[in-house]
PDBQT receptor file of N, H, CA, C and O in Angstrom, charges set to zero:
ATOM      1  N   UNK A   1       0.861  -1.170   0.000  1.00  0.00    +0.000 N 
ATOM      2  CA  UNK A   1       0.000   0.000   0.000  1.00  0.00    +0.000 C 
ATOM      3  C   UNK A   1       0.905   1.229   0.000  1.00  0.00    +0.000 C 
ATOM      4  O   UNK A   1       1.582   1.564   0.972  1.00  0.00    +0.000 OA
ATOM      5  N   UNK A   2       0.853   2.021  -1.431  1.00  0.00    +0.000 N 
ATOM      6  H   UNK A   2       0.303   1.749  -2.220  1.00  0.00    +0.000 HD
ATOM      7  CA  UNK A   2       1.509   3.404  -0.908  1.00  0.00    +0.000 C 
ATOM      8  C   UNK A   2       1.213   4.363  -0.159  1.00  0.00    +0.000 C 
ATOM      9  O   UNK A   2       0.380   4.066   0.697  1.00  0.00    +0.000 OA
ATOM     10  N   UNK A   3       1.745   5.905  -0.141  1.00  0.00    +0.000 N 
ATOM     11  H   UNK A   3       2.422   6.146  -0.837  1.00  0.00    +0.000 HD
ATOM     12  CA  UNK A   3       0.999   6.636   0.743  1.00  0.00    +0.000 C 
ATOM     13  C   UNK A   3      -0.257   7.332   0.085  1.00  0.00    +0.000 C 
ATOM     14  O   UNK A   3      -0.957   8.101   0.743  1.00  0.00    +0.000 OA
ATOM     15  N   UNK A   4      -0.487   7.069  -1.085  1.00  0.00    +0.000 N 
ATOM     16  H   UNK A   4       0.082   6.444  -1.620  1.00  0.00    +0.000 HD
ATOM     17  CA  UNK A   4      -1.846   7.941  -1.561  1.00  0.00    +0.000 C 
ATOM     18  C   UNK A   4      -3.105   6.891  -0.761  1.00  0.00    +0.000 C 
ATOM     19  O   UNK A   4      -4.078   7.158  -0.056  1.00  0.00    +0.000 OA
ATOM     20  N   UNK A   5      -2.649   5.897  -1.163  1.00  0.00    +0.000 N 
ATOM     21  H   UNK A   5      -1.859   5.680  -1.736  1.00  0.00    +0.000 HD
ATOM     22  CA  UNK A   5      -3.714   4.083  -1.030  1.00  0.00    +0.000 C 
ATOM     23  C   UNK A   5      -4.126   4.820   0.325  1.00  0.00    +0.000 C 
ATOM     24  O   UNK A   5      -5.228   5.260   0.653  1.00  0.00    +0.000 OA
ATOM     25  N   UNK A   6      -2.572   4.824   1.208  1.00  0.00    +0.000 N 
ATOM     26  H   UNK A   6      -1.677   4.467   0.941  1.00  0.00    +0.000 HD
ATOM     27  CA  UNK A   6      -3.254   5.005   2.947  1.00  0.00    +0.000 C 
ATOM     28  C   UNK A   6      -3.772   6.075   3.490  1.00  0.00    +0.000 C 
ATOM     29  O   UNK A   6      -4.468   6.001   4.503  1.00  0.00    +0.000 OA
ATOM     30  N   UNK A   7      -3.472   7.312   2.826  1.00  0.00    +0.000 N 
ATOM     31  H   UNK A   7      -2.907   7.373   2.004  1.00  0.00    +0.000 HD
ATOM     32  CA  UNK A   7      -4.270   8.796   2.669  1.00  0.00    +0.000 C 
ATOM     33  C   UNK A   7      -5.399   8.530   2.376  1.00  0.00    +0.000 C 
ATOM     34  O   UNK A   7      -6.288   9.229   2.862  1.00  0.00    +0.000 OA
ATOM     35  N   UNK A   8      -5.844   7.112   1.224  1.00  0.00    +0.000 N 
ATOM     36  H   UNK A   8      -5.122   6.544   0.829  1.00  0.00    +0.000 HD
ATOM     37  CA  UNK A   8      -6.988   7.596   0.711  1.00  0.00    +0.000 C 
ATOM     38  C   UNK A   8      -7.946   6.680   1.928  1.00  0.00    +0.000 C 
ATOM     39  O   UNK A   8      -9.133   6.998   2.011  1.00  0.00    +0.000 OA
ATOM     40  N   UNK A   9      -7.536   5.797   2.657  1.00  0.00    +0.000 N 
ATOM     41  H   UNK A   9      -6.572   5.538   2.590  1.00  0.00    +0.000 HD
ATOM     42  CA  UNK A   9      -7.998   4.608   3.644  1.00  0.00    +0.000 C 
ATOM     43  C   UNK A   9      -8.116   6.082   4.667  1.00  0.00    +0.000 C 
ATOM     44  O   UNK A   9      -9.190   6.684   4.669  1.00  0.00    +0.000 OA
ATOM     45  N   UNK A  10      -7.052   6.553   5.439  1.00  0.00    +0.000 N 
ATOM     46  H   UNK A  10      -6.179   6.065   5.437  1.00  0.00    +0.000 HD
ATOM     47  CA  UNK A  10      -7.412   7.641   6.415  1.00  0.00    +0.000 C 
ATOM     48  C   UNK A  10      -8.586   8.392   6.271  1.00  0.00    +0.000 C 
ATOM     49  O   UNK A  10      -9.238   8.642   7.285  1.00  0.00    +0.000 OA
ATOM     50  N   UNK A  11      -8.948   8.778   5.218  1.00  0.00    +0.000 N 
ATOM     51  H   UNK A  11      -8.419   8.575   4.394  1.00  0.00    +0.000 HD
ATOM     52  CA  UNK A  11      -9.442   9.869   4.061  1.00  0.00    +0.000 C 
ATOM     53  C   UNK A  11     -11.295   8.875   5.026  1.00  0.00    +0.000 C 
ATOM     54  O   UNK A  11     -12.055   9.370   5.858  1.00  0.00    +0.000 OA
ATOM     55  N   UNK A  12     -11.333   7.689   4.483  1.00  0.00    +0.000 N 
ATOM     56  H   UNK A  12     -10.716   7.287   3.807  1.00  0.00    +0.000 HD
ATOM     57  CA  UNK A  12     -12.299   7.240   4.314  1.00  0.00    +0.000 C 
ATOM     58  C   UNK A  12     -12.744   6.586   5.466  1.00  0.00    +0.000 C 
ATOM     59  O   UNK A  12     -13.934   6.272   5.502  1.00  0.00    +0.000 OA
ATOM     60  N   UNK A  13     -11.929   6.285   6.539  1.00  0.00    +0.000 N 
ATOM     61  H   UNK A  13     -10.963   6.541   6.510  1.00  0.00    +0.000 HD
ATOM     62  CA  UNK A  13     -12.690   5.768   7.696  1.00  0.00    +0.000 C 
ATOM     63  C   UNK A  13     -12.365   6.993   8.807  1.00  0.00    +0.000 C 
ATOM     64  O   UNK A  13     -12.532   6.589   9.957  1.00  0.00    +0.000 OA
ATOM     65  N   UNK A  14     -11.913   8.483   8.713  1.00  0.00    +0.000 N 
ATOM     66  H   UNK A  14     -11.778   8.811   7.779  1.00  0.00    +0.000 HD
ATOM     67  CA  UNK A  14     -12.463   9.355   9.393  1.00  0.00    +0.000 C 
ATOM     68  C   UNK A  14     -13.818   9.921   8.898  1.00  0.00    +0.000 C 
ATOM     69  O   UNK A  14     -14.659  10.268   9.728  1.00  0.00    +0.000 OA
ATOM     70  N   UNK A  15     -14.041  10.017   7.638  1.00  0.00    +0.000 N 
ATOM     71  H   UNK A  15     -13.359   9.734   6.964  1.00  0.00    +0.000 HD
ATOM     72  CA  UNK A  15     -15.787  10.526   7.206  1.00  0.00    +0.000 C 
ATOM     73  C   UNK A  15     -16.467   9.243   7.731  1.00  0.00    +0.000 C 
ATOM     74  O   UNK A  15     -17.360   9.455   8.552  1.00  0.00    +0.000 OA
ATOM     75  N   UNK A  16     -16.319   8.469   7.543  1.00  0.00    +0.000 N 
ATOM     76  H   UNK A  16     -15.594   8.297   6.876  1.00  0.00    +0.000 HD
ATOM     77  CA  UNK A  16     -17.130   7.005   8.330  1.00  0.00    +0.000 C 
ATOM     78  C   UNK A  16     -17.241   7.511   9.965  1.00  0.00    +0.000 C 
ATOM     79  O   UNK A  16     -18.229   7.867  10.608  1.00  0.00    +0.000 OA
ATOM     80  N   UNK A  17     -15.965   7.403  10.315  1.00  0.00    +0.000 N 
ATOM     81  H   UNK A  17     -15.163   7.114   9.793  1.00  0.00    +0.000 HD
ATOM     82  CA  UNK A  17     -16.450   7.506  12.070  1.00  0.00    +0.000 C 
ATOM     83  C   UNK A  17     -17.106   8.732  12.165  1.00  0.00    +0.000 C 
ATOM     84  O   UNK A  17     -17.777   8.807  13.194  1.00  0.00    +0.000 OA
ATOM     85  N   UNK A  18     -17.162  10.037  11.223  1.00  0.00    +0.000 N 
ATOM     86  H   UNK A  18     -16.617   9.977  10.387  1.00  0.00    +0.000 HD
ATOM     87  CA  UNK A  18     -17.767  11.494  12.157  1.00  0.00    +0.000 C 
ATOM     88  C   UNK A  18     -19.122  11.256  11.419  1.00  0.00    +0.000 C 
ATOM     89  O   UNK A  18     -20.002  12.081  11.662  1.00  0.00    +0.000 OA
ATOM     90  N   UNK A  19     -19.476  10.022  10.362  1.00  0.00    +0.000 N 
ATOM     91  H   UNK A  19     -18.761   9.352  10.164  1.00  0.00    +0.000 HD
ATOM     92  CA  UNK A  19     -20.879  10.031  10.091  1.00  0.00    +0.000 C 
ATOM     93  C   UNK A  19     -21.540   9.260  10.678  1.00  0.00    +0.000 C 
ATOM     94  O   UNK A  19     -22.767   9.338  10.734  1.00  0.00    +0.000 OA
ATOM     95  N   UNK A  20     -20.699   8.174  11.348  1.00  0.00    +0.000 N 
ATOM     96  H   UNK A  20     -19.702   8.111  11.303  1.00  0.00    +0.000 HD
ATOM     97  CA  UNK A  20     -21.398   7.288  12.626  1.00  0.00    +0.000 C 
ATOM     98  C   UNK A  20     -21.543   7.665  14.145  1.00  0.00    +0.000 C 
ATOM     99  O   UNK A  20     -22.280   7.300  15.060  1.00  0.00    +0.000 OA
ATOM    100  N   UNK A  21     -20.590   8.490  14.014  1.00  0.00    +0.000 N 
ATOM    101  H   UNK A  21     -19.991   8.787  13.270  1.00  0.00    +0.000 HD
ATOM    102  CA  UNK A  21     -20.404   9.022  15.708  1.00  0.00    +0.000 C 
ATOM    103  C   UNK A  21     -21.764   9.013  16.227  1.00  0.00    +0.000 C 
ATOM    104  O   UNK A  21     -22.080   8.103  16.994  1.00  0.00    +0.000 OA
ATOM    105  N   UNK A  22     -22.828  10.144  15.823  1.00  0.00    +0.000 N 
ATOM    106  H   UNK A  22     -22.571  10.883  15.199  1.00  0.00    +0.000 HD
ATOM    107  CA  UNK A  22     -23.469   9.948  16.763  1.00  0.00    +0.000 C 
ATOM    108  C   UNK A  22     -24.435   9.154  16.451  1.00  0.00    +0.000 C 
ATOM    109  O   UNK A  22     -25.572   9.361  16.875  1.00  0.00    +0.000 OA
ATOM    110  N   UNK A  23     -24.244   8.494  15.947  1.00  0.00    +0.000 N 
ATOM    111  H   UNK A  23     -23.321   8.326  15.602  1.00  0.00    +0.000 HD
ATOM    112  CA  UNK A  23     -25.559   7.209  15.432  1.00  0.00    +0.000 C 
ATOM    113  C   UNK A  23     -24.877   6.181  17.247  1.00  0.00    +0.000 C 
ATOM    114  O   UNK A  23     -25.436   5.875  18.301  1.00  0.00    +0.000 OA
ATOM    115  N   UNK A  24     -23.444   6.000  16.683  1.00  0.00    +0.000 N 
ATOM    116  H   UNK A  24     -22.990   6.249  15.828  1.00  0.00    +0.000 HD
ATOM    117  CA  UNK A  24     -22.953   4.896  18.002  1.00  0.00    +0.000 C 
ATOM    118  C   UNK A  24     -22.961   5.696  19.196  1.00  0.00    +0.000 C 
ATOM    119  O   UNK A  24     -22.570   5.067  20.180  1.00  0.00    +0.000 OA
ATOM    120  N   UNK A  25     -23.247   6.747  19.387  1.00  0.00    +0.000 N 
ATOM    121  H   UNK A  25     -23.565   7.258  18.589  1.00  0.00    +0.000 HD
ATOM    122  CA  UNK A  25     -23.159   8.018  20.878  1.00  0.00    +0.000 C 
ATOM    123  C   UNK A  25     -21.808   7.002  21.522  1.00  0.00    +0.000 C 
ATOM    124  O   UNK A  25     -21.844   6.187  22.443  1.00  0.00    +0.000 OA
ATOM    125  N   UNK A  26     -20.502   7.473  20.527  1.00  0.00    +0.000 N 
ATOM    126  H   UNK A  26     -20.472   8.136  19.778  1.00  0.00    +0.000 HD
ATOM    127  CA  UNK A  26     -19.162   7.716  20.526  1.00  0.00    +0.000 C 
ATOM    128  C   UNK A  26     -18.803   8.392  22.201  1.00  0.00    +0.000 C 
ATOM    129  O   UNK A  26     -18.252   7.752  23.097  1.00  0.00    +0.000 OA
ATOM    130  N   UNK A  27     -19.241   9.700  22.287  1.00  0.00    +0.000 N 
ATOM    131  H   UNK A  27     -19.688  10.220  21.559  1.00  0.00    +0.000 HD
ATOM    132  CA  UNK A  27     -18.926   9.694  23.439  1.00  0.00    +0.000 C 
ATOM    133  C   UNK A  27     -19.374   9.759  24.835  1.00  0.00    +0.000 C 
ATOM    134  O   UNK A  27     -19.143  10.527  25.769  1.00  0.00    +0.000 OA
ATOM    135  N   UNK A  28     -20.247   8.473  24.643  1.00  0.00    +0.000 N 
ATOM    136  H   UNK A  28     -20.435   7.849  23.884  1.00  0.00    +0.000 HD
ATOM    137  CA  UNK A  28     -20.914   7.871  26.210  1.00  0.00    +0.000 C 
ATOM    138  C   UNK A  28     -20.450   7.018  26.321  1.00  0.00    +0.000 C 
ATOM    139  O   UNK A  28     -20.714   6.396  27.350  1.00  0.00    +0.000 OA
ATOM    140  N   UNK A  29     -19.571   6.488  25.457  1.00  0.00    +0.000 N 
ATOM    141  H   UNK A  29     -19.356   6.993  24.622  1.00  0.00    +0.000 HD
ATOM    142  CA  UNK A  29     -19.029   4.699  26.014  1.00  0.00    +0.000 C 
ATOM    143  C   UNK A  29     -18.769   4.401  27.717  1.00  0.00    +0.000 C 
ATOM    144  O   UNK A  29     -19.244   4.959  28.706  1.00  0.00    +0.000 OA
ATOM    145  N   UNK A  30     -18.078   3.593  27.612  1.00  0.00    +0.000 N 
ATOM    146  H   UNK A  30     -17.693   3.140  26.808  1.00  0.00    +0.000 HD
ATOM    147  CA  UNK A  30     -17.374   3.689  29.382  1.00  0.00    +0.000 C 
ATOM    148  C   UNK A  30     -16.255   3.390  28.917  1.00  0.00    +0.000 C 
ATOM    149  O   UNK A  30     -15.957   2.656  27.974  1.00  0.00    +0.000 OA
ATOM    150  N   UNK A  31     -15.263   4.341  30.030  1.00  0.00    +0.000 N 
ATOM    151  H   UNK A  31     -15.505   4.937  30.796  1.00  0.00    +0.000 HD
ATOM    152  CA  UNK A  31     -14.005   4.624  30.124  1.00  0.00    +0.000 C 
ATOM    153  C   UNK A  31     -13.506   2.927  30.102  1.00  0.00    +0.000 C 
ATOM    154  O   UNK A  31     -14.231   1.989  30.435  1.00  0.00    +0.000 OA
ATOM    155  N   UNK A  32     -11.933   2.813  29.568  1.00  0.00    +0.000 N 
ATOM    156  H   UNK A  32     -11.344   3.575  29.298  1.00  0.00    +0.000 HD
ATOM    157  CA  UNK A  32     -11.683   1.781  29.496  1.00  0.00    +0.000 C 
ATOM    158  C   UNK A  32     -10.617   1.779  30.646  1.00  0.00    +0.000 C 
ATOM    159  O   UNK A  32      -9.660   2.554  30.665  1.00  0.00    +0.000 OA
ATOM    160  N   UNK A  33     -10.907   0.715  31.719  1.00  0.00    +0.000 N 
ATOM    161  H   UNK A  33     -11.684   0.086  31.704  1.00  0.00    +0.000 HD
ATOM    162  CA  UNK A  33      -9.389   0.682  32.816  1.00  0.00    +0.000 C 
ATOM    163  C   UNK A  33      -9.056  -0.073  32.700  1.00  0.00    +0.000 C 
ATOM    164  O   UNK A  33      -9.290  -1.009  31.935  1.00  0.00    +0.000 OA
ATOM    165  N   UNK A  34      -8.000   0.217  33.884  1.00  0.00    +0.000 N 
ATOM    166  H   UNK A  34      -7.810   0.977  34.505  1.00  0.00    +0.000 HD
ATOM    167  CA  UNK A  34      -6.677  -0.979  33.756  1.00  0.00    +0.000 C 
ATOM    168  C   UNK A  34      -7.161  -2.166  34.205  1.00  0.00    +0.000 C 
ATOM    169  O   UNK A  34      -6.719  -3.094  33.527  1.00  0.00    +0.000 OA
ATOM    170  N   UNK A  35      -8.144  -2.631  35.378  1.00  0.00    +0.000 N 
ATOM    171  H   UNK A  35      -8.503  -1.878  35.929  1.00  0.00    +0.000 HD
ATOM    172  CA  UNK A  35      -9.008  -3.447  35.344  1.00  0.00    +0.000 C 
ATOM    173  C   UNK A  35      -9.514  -4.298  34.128  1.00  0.00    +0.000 C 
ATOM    174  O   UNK A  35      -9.070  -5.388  33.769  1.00  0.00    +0.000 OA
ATOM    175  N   UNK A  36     -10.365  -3.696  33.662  1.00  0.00    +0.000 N 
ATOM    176  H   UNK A  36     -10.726  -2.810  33.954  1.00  0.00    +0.000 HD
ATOM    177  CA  UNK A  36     -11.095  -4.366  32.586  1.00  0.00    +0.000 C 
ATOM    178  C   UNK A  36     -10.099  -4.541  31.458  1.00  0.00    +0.000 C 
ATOM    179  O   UNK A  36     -10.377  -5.471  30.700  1.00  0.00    +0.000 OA
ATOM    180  N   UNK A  37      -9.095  -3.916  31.201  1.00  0.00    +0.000 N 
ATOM    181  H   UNK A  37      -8.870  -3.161  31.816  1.00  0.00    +0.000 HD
ATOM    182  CA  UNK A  37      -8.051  -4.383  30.103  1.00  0.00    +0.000 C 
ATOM    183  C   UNK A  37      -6.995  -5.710  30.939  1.00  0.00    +0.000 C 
ATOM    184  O   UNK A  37      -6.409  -6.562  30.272  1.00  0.00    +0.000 OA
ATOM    185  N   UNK A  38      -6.939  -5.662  32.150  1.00  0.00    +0.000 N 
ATOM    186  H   UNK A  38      -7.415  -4.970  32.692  1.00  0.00    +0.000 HD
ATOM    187  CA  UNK A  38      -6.006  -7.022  32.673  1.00  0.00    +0.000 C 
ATOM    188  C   UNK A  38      -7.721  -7.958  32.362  1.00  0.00    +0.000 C 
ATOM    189  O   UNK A  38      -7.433  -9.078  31.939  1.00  0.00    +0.000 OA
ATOM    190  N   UNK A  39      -8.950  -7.821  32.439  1.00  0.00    +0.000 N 
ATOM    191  H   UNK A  39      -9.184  -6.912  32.782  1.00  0.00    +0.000 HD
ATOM    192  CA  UNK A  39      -9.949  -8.952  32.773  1.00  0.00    +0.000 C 
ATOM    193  C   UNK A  39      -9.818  -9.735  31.452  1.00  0.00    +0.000 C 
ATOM    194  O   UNK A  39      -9.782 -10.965  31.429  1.00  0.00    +0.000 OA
ATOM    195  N   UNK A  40      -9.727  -8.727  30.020  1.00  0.00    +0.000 N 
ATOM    196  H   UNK A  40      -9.756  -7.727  30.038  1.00  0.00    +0.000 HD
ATOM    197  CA  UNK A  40      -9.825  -9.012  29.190  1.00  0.00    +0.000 C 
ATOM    198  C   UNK A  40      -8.735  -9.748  28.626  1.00  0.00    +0.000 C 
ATOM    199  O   UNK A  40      -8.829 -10.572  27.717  1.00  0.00    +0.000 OA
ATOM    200  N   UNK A  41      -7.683  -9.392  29.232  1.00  0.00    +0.000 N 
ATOM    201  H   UNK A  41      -7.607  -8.723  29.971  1.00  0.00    +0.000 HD
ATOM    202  CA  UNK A  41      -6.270 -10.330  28.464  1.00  0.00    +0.000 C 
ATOM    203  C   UNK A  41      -6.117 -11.767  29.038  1.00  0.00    +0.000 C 
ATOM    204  O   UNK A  41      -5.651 -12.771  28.499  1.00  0.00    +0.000 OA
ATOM    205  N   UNK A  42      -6.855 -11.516  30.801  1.00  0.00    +0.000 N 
ATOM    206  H   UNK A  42      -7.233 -10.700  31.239  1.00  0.00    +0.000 HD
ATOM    207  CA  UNK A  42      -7.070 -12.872  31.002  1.00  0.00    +0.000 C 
ATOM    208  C   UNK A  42      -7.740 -13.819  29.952  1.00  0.00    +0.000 C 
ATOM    209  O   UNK A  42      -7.149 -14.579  29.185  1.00  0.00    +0.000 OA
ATOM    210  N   UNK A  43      -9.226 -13.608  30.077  1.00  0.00    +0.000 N 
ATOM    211  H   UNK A  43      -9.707 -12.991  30.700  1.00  0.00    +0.000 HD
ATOM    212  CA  UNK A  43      -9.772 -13.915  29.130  1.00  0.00    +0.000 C 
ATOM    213  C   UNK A  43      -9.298 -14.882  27.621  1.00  0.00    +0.000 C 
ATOM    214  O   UNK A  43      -9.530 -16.048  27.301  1.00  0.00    +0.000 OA
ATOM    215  N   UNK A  44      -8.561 -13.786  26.955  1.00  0.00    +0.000 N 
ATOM    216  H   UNK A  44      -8.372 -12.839  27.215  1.00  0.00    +0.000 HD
ATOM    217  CA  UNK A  44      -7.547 -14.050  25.762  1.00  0.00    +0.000 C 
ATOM    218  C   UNK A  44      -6.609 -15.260  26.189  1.00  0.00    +0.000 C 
ATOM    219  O   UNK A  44      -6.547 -16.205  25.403  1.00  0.00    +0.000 OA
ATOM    220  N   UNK A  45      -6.161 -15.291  26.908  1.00  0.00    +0.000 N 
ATOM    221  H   UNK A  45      -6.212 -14.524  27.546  1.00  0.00    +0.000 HD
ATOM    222  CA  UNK A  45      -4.755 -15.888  27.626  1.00  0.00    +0.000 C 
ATOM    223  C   UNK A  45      -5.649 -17.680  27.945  1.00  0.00    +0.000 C 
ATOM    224  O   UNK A  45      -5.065 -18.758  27.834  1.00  0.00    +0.000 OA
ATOM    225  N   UNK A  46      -7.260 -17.484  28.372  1.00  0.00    +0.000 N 
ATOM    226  H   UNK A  46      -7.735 -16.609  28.462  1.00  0.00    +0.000 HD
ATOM    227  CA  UNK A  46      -8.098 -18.661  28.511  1.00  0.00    +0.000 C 
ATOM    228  C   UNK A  46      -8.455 -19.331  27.079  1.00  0.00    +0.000 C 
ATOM    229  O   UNK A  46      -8.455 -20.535  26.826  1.00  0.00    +0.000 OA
ATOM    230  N   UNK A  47      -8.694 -18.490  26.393  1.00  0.00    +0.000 N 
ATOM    231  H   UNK A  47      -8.694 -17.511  26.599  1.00  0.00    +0.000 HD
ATOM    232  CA  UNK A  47      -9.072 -19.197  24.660  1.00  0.00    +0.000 C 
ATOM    233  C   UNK A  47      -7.854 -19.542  24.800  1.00  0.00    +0.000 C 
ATOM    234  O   UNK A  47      -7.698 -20.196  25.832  1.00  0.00    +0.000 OA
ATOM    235  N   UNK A  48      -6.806 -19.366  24.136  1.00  0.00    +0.000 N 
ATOM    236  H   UNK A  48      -6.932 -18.835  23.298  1.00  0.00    +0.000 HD
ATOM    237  CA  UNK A  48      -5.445 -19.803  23.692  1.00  0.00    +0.000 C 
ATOM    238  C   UNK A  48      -5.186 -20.743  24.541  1.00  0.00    +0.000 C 
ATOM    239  O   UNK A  48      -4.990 -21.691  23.780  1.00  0.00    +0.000 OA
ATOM    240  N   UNK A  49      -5.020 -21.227  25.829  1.00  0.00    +0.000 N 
ATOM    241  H   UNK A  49      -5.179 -20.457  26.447  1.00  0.00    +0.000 HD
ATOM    242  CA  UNK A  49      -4.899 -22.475  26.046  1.00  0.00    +0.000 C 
ATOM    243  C   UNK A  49      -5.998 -23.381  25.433  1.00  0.00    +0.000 C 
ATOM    244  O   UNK A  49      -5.514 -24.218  24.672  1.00  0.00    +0.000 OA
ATOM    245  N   UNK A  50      -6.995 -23.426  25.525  1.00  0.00    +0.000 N 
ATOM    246  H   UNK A  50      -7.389 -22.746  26.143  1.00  0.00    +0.000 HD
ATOM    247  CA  UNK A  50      -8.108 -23.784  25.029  1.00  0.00    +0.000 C 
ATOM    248  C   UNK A  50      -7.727 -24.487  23.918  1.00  0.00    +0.000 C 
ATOM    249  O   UNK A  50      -7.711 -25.706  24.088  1.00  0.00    +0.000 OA
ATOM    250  N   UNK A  51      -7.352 -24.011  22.608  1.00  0.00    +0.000 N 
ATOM    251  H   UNK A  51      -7.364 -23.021  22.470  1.00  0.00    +0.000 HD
ATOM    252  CA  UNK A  51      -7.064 -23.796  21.185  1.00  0.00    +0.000 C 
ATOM    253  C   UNK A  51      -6.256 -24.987  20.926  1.00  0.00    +0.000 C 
ATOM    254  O   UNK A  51      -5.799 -25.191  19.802  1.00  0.00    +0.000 OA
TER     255      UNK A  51
C-alpha cells in the first residue's frame, strides 16, 4: 500500500467515524481501565490455552 492508497484509507474511515459518531453516541461509552483491560487479556490468555 503506498501513501496515496493510505491517505486515501485515512481519508475514508475518518468521514465514516464522524458520520457514525453519533448514530454509536461515541462519546458515552465507558471509560476503558486498567481493570477491565487485565480482565480481558485474562480472558484471551483462557481461549489460547483452550485452542
Amino acid at each position: 500500500m503506498n501513501g496515496m492508497e493510505r491517505a486515501g484509507l485515512a481519508d475514508m474511515l475518518a468521514n465514516l467515524i464522524e458520520k457514525y459518531a453519533s448514530e454509536l453516541d461515541i462519546e458515552n461509552l465507558p471509560d476503558i481501565t486498567e481493570e477491565r483491560c487485565t480482565e480481558d487479556e485474562k480472558i484471551r490468555k483462557e481461549k489460547m490455552k483452550k485452542s
